[in-house]
C-alpha positions in Angstrom: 102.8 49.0 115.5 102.4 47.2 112.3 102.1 49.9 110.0 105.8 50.9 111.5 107.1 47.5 111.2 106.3 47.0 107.5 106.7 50.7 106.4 110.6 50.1 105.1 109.0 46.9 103.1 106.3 48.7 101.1 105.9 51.1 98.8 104.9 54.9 99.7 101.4 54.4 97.9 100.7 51.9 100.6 101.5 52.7 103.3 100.5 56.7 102.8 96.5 56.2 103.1 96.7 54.2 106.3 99.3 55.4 108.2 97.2 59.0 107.6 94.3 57.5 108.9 96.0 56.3 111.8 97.4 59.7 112.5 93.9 61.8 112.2 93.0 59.2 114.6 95.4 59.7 116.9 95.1 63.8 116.6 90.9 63.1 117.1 91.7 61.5 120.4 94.0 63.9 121.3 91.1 65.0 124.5 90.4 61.7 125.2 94.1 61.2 125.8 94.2 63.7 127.9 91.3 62.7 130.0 92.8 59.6 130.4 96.1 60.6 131.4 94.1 63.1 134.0 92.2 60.1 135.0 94.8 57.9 135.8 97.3 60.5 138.0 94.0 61.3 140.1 94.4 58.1 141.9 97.8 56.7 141.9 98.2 52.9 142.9 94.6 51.9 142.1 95.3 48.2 139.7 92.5 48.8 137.5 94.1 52.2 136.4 97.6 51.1 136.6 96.7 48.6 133.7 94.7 51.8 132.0 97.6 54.3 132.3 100.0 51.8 130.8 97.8 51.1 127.7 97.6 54.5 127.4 101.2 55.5 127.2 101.7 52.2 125.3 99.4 53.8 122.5 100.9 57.4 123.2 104.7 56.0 122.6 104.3 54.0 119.5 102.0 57.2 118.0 104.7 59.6 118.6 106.9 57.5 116.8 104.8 56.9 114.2 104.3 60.9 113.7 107.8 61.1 113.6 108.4 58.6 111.5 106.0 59.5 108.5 106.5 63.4 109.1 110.4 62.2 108.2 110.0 60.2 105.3 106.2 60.7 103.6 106.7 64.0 101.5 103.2 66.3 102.3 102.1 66.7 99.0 103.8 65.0 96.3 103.0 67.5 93.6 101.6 71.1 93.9 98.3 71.9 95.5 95.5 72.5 93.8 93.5 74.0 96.8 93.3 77.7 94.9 91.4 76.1 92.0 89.3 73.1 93.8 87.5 72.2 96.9 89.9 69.5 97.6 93.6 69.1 97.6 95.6 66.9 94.7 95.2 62.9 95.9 98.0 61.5 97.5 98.9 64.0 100.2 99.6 63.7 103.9 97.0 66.5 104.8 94.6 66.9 107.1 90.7 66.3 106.0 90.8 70.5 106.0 93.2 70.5 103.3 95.9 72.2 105.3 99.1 70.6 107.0 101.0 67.5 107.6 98.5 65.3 109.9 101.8 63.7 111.7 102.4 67.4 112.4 98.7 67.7 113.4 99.0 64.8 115.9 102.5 65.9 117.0 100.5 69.2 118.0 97.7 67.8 119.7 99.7 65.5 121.8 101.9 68.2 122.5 99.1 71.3 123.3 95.8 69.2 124.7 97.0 69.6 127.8 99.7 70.5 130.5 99.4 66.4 132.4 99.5 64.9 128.2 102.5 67.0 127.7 103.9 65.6 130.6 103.3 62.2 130.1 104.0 61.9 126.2 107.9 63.2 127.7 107.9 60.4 130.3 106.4 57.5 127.4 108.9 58.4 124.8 111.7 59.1 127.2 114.9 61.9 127.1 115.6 61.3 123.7 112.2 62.8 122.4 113.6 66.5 122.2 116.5 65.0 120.6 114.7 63.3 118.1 112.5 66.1 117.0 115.3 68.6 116.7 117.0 66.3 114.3 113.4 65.7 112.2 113.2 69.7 112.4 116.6 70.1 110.7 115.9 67.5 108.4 112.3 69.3 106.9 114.6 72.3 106.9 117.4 71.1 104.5 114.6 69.7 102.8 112.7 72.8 102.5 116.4 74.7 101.2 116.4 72.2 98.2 113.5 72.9 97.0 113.2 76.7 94.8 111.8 79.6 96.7 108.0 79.5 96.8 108.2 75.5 96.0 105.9 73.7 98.5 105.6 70.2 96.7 108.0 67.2 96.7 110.3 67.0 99.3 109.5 67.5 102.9 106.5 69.6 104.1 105.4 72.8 104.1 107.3 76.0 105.9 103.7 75.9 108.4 103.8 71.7 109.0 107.8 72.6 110.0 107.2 75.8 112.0 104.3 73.6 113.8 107.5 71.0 114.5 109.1 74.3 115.8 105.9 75.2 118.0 106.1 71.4 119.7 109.5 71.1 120.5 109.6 74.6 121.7 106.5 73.9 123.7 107.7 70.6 125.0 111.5 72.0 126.0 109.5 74.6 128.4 108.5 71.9 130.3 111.9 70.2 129.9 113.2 73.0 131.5 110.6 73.0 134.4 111.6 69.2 135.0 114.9 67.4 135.0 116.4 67.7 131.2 117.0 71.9 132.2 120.3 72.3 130.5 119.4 69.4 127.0 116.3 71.8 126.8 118.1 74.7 127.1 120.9 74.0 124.5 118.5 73.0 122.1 116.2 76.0 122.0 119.2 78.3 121.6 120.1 76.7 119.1 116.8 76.5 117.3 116.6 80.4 117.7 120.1 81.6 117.0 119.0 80.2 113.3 116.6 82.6 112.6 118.3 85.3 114.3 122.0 84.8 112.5 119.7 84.7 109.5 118.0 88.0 109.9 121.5 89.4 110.8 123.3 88.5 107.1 120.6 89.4 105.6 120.4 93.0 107.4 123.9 93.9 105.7 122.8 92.6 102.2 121.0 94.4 100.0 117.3 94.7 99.2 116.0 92.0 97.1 113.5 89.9 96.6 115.7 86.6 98.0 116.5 89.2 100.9 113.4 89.7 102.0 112.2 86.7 101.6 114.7 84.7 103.4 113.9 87.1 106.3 110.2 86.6 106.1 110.9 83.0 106.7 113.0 83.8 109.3 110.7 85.7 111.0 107.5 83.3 110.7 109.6 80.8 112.2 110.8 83.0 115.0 106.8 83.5 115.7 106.2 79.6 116.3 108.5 80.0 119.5 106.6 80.1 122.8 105.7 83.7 123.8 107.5 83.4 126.9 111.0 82.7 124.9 109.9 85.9 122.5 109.2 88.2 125.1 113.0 87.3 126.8 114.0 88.3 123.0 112.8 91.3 123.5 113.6 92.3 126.8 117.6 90.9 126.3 118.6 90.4 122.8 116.0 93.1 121.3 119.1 94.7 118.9 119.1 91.0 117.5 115.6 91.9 115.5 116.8 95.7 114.6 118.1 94.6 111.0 114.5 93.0 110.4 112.1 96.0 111.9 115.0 98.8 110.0 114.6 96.7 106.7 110.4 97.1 106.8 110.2 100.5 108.0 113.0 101.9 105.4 111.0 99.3 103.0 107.8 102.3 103.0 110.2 105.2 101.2 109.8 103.0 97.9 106.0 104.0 97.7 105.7 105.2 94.0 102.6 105.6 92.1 102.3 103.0 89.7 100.5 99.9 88.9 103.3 97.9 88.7 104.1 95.7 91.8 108.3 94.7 91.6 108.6 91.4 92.7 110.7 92.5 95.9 107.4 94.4 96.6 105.7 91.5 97.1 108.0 89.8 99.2 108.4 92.9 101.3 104.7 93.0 101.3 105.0 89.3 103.1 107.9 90.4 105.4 104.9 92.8 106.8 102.9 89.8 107.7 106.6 88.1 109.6 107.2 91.4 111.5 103.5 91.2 112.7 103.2 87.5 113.6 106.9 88.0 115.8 105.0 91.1 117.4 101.6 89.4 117.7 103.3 86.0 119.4 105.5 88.5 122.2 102.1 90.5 122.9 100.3 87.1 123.6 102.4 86.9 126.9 103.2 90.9 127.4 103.6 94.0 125.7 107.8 95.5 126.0 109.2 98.8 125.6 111.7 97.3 122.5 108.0 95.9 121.2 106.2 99.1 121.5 108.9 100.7 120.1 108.7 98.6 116.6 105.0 98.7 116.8 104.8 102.7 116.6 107.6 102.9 114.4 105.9 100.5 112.2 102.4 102.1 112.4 104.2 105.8 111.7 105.8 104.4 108.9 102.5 103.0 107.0 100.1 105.7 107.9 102.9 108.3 106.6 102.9 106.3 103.6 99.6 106.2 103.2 99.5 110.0 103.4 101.6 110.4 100.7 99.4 108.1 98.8 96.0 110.3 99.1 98.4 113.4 98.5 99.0 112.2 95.2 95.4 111.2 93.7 92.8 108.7 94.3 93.5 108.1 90.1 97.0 106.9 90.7 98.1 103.6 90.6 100.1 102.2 93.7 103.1 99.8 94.1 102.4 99.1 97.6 99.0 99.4 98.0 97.8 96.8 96.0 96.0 93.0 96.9 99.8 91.4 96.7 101.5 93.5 98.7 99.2 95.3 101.4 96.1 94.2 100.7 94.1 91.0 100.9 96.3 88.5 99.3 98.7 89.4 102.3 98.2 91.8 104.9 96.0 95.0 105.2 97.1 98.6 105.8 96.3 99.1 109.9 97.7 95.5 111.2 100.2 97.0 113.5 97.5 98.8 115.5 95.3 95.3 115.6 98.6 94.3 117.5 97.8 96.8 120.3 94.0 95.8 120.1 94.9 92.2 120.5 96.9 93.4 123.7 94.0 95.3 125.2 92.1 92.3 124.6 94.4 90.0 126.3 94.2 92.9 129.2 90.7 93.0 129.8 90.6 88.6 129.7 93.1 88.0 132.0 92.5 87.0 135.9 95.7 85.9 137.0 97.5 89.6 136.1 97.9 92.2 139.0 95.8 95.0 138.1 98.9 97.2 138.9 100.8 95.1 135.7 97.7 96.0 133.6 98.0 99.1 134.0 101.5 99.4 133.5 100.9 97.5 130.1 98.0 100.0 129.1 100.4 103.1 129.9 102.5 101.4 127.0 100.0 100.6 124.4 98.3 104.4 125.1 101.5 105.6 124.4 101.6 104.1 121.2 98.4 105.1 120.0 99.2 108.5 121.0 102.3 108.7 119.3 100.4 108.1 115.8 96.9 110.1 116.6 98.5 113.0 114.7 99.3 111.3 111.8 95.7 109.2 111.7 93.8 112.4 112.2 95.6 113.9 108.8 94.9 110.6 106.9 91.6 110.0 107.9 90.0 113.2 107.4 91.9 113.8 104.3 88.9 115.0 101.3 91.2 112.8 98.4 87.6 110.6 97.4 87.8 106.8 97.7 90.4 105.4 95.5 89.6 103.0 92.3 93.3 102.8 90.7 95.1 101.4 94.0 93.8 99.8 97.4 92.7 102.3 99.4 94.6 101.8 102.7 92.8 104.2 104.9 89.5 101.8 105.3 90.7 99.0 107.1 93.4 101.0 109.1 90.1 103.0 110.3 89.1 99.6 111.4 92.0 98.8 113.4 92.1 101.8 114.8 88.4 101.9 116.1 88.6 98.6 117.1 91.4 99.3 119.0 89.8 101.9 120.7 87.1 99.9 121.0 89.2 97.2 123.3 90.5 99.8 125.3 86.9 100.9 125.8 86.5 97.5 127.7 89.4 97.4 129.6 88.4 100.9 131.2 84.8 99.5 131.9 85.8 96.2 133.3 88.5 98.2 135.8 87.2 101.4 136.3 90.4 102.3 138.0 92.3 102.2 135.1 90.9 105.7 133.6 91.6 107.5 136.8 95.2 106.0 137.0 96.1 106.8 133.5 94.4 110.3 133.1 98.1 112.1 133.4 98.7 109.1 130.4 96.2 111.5 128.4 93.5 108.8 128.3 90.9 110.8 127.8 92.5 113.3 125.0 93.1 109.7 123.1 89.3 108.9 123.5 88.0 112.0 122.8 90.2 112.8 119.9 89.3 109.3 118.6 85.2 110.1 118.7 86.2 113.6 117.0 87.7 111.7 114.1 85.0 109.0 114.0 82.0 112.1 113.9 84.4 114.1 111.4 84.3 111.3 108.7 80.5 111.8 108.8 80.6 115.5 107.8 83.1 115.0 104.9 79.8 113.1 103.1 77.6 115.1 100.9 74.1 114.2 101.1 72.7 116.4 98.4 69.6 118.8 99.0 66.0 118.9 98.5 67.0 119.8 94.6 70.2 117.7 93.2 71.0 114.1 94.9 74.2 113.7 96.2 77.5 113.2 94.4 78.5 110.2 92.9 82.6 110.3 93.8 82.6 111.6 97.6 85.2 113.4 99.7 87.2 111.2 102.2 87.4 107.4 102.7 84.0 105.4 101.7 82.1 104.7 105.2 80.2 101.5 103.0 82.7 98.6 105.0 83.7 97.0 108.0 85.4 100.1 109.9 81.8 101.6 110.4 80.6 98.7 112.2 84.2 99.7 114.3 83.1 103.2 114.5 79.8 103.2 115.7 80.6 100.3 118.7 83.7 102.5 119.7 81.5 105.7 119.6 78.7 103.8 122.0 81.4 103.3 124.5 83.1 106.5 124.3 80.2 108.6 124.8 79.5 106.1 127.9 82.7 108.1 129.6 80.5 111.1 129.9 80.8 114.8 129.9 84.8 114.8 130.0 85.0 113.1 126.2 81.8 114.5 125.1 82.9 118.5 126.0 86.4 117.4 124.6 85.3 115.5 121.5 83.1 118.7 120.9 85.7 121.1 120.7 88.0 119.0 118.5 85.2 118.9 115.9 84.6 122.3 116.3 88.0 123.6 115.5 87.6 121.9 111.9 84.2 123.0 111.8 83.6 126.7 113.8 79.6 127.2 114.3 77.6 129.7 112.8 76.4 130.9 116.7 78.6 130.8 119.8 75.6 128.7 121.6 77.4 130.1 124.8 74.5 129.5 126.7 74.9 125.7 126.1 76.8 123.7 128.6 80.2 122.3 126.9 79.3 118.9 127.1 75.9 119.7 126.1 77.3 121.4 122.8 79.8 118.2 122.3 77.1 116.1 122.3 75.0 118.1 120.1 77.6 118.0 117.4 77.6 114.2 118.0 73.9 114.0 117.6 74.2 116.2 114.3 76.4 113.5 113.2 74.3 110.6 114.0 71.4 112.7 112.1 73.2 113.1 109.4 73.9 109.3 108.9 70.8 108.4 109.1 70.2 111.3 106.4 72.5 109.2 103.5 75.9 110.0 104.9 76.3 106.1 106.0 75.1 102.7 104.7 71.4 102.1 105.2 72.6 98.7 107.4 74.8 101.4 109.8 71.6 103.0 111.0 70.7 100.2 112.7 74.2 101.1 115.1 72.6 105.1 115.6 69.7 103.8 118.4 72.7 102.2 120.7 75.0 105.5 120.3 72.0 108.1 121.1 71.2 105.7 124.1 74.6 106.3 125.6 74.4 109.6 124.9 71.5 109.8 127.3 73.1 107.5 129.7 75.8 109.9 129.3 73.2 113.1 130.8 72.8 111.4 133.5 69.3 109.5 131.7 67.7 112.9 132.4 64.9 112.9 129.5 64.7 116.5 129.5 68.1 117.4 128.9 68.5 114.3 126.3 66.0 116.3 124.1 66.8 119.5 124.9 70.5 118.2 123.5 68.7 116.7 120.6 67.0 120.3 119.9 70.3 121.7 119.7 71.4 119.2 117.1 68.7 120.1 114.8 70.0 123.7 114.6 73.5 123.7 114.4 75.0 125.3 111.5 79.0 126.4 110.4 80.6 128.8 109.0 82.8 127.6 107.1 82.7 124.9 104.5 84.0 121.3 105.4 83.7 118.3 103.4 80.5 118.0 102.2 78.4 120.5 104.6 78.3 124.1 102.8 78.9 127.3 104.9 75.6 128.0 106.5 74.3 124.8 106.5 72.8 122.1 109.2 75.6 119.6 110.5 72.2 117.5 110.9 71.7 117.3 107.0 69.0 118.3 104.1 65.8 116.6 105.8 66.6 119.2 109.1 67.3 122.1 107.0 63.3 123.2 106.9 61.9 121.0 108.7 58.0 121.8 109.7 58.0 122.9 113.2 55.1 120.4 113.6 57.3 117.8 112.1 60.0 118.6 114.5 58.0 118.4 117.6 56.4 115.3 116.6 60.0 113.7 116.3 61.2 115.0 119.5 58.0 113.7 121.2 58.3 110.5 119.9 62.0 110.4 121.1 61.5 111.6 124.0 58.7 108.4 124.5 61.5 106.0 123.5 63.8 107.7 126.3 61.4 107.1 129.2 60.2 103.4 128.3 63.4 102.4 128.0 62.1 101.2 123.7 65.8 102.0 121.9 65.5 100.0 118.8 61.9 102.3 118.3 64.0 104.9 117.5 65.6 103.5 114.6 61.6 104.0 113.1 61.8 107.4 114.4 65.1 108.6 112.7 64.0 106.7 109.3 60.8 109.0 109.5 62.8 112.2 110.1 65.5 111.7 107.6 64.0 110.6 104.0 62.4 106.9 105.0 65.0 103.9 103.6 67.4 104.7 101.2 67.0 102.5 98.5 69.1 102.0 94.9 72.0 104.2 97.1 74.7 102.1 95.6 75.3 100.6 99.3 76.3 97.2 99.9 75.3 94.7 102.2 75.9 94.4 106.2 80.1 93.4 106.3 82.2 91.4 108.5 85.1 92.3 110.3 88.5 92.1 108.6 90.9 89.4 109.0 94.2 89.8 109.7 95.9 86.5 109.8 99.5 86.2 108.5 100.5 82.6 109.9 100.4 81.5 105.9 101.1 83.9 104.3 
């Protein structure tokens, strides 16, 4: 109260430090608030809480107006942020203690998000003009933000993200207008909040491409994303032609692919309209995947891995205008962020209790459908032999990793409802699993591990395997072999088409032979084909494969036997015609050798020991692989786009 008494008396310099310290204060106790407020609705009438409840909304009313207030009229930083060359933002900004956003934005958010009963009561404190009041603060940090030049973040107002978190509160709190009595002042003011972006992305639809353009519709788009997922979801299911201009102008955006260096400056702001599309996408599959979506999502997903094909056609030497750091790369977005979409949406799938297992399933039918729309296209860029690019940004890497992850959430979903295999098996589940494993085995083959007499290549066919979308690969290959002899006989004879054996082995069981081939694979990583870190993955994947035979030891090793022999005819990536799928250490193995590994294996199988076996394969296939140019364990990718 006294800091908003004396604030039109004294200069910005004093009133900045405390009234930020007040607000992180009010943001910190943001829970306690809410406890509070839980507290005192418990057990209406009772004096002691009565006198509570009103402190509290006392101290609730005069912060809101405080964040109001200073979100108004205290500029978030008053010159430009120095956060990409120091620890610690410029002094004299209205950021949080993490260096990021407005902290009466912060508090606004807290307040607002902490809980459904806080929510409620910071309405009923501040009364009906609240909604009022923060659409006029919205519209005045966006008139501030169209003064200042494009990419300019300092002065003025806030940031795009401390407004868009404005946009996330109001549109939060309006939802529960609407649920109360202020239906048709809620209404009216959301419409009105989302008919700006939208009008925007429809001008800008006719005009044509340029940097401006695509930038205004990036900003357009982020701030369409900061609307509840409930309101996006309506925009697709209604008013879906309303975002046609917006997914047209990305997908058309791939035909500029051209193989240079140079990166135009409405590259890179086409490169950010990537990361718009996705966050609208990402915010409508929080609350439920649409046809309209999945229709943008596959079109999307076609359009990149197309480009990307044409990319590896041309020449891991070339240069790239698109596939670069600043366009889609790490600075913005990576290749293979539409398929996380569809991950994320499994994810949400296999989490959610309140969902009818019928409306699960409907959703996975969809998101199946997308994935199987673009395995055609994956399998060609994947297993293409162009070697790992030094001249551009290799896309297939990290869209590998999306996709395996993917596959990898739709692993869980099926073993959390075991229903949902049987119901979508006409969906061609299985096919999409199988052909998935095929791919992930394949990339193994392409490596060249060298021979008892010349080490292996230094520039290798297909996509490096040293990254994050191994660690992808081998935990979606440990659940796909845990679906059994369908996918395994299946997988089998997708890798065999590519790769035709030197002997028929037709007295081998189909899903005996798949899994073989699997094995062979699994041998060969552990040979040089993979990072030494990635072996420590193989002991889980040969133990489903033995939970996949049923855990019968005997045919485990007989399988394993099998794997140890099997040669092709043909040459493929980097195994010759003639040779052993399993790799150079197999090739003339002592038969003692051999039956000392298959003995010790076989051990490991019946006490149940798995991470022995990672000893075991080391012995059998060249001990650790030292000075092999690998690097170190990875994480996961991120693939956040909220700032970018």
């Amino acid at each position: 109260e006294r800091i908003n008494s004396v604030y039109d008396t004294l200069p910005v310099s004093q009133t900045l430090p405390v009234s930020r310290l007040a607000l992180m204060g009010v943001a910190s106790f943001a829970p306690m608030f809410s406890s509070l407020t839980e507290w005192s609705i418990s057990q209406p009438g009772n004096s002691e809480k009565s006198h509570l409840a009103e402190t509290v909304e006392q101290t609730l009313r005069v912060a809101l107006q405080s964040s109001i207030i200073y979100v108004a009229k205290i500029p978030e930083l008053m010159a430009e942020s120095t956060l990409d060359s120091t620890r610690y933002d410029i002094k004299g900004t209205m950021r949080g203690p993490g260096g990021e956003d407005h902290v009466g934005c912060i508090a606004l958010i807290r307040l607002s998000f902490e809980s459904d009963n806080l929510a409620y009561t910071v309405i009923k404190v501040y009364g009906e003009t609240l909604l009022d009041d923060l659409f006029q603060l919205y519209e005045r940090l966006k008139e501030s933000e169209r003064e200042r030049p494009i990419g300019c973040v300092h002065g003025k107002g806030v940031t795009p993200m401390s407004r868009r978190l404005v946009l996330n509160v109001i549109s939060r709190l309006a939802l529960i207008g609407i649920e109360g009595n202020q239906s048709t002042k809620s209404r009216a003011i959301l419409n009105e909040l989302m008919q700006s972006p939208l009008n925007d992305i429809a001008t800008l639809g006719e005009a044509s491409n340029s940097d401006e353009k695509f930038f205004r519709m990036c900003e357009a788009a982020i701030d369409l994303s900061f609307f509840s997922p409930e309101l996006i979801v309506d925009l697709f299911l209604n008013n879906a032609d309303s975002l046609g201009p917006m997914i047209n102008c990305l997908v058309s955006g791939y035909s500029d692919l051209s193989f240079t260096s140079d990166s135009e400056s409405y590259c890179i702001q086409w490169g950010r309209l990537r990361g718009g599309v996705m966050a609208v996408l990402r915010t409508c599959v929080k609350n439920r995947m649409t046809d309209c979506a999945a229709e943008a999502i596959s079109a999307l997903i076609n359009a990149e891995y197309e480009a990307a094909i044409k990319q590896c056609t041309h020449g891991h030497q070339h240069g790239s205008n698109f596939f670069n750091d600043h366009v889609i790369g790490e600075i913005t977005l990576h290749a293979g962020a539409y398929t996380m979409i569809v991950g994320e949406c499994f994810s949400r799938i296999s989490s959610q209790t309140s969902v009818s297992l019928e409306s699960k399933i409907h959703e996975c039918r969809i998101c199946i459908g997308i994935l199987r729309r673009s395995s055609t296209i994956l399998i060609q860029l994947l297993l293409n032999e162009s070697p790992e690019a030094h001249s551009h940004l290799d896309p297939r890497p990290t869209i590998a990793e999306s996709w395996f992850l993917t596959m990898n959430n739709l692993m869980n979903v099926c073993k959390k409802y075991e229903s949902v295999v049987a119901s979508l098996l006409d969906d061609g589940i299985l096919d999409l699993v199988s052909d998935s494993l095929s791919i992930a085995i394949s990339l193994l083959f392409l490596k060249d591990i060298g021979d008892r007499k010349s080490p292996p290549p230094i520039i290798q066919k297909g996509m490096s395997l040293d990254g994050p979308q191994t660690l992808a690969l081998m935990d979606f290959a440990s659940e796909a072999a845990l679906l059994g002899a369908p996918v395994l006989s299946s997988a089998g004879r997708s890798i065999s088409s590519n790769l035709p054996l030197l002997h028929t082995h037709s007295d081998v069981p189909v899903e005996a032979l798949g899994a073989a081939i699997i094995s062979a694979g699994l041998l060969r990583a552990a040979s040089g084909a993979l990072p030494p870190w990635a072996v420590e993955g193989t002991p889980v994947l040969f133990r489903s494969l033995y939970t996949a035979f049923g855990k019968n030891c005997d045919d485990f090793i007989r399988m394993l036997n099998i794997s140890t022999e099997l040669r092709i005819s043909v040459h493929f990536g980097g195994v010759a015609s003639g040779q052993k799928l399993a790799g150079r250490y197999f090739e003339k193995m002592h038969a003692t050798t051999m039956e000392s590994f298959l003995s010790k294996t076989r051990e490991v199988c019946l006490k149940g020991e798995w991470m022995r076996l990672k000893v075991i394969l080391k012995s059998a296939c060249g001990g650790k692989k030292k000075l092999a140019g690998f690097n170190l364990k990875p994480q996961y990718t991120t693939w956040e786009c909220e700032r970018i």
